[in-house]
C-alpha positions in Angstrom: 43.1 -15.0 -22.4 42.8 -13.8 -18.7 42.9 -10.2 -19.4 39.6 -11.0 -22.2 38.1 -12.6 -19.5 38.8 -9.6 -17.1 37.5 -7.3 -19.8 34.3 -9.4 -20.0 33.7 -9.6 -16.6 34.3 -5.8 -16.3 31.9 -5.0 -18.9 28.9 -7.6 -18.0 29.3 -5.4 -14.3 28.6 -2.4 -15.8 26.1 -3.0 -18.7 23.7 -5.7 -17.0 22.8 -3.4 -14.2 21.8 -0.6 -16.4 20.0 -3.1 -18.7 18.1 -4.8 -15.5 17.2 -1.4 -14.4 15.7 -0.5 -17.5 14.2 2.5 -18.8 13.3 4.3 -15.2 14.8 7.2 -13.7 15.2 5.9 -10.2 15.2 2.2 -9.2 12.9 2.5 -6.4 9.0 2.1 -8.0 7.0 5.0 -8.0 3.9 5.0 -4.8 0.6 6.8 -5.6 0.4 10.2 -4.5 -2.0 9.9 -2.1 -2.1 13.9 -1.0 -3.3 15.2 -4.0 -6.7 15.3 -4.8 -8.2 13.4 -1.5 -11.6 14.9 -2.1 -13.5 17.3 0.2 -12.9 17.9 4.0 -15.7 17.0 6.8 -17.1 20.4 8.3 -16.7 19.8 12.3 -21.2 18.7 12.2 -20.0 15.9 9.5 -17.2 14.6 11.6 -19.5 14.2 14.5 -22.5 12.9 12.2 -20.2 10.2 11.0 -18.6 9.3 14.1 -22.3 9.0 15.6 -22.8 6.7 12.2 -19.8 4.7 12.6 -19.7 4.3 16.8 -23.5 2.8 16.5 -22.4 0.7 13.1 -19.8 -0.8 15.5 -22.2 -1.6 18.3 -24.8 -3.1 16.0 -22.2 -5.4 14.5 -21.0 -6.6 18.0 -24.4 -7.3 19.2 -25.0 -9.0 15.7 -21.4 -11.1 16.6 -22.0 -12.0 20.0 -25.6 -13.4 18.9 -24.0 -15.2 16.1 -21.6 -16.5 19.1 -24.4 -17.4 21.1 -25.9 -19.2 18.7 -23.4 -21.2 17.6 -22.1 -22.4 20.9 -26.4 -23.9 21.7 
């Protein structure tokens, strides 16, 4: 009775954890590969266009905040 119940035990150890794992090859999930394919590079003029875009975007919005702050505090 207590070697069937070894036996049992043994096998549950070994077949659950390939069952759980299921049908993948690793059992880590697989990320996107976010290398491939990113698009097309900035020439050096595009960087600083868009840096000019974003640095002003930024200021607009804290003016726009610091009004809104304003505001609310009156």
């Amino acid at each position: 009775m207590l070697r069937g119940l070894k036996l049992t035990a043994g096998v549950l150890c070994v077949v659950m954890p390939a069952a759980l794992s299921g049908c993948s090859d690793t059992i880590y999930p697989r990320l996107p590969d976010i290398g491939v394919g990113a698009g097309h590079l900035l020439t050096p003029s595009e960087q600083e266009k868009t840096i000019k875009d974003l640095t002003s975007e930024q200021k607009s919005h804290g003016a726009d905040a610091a009004r809104a702050i304003e505001k609310s505090g009156n």
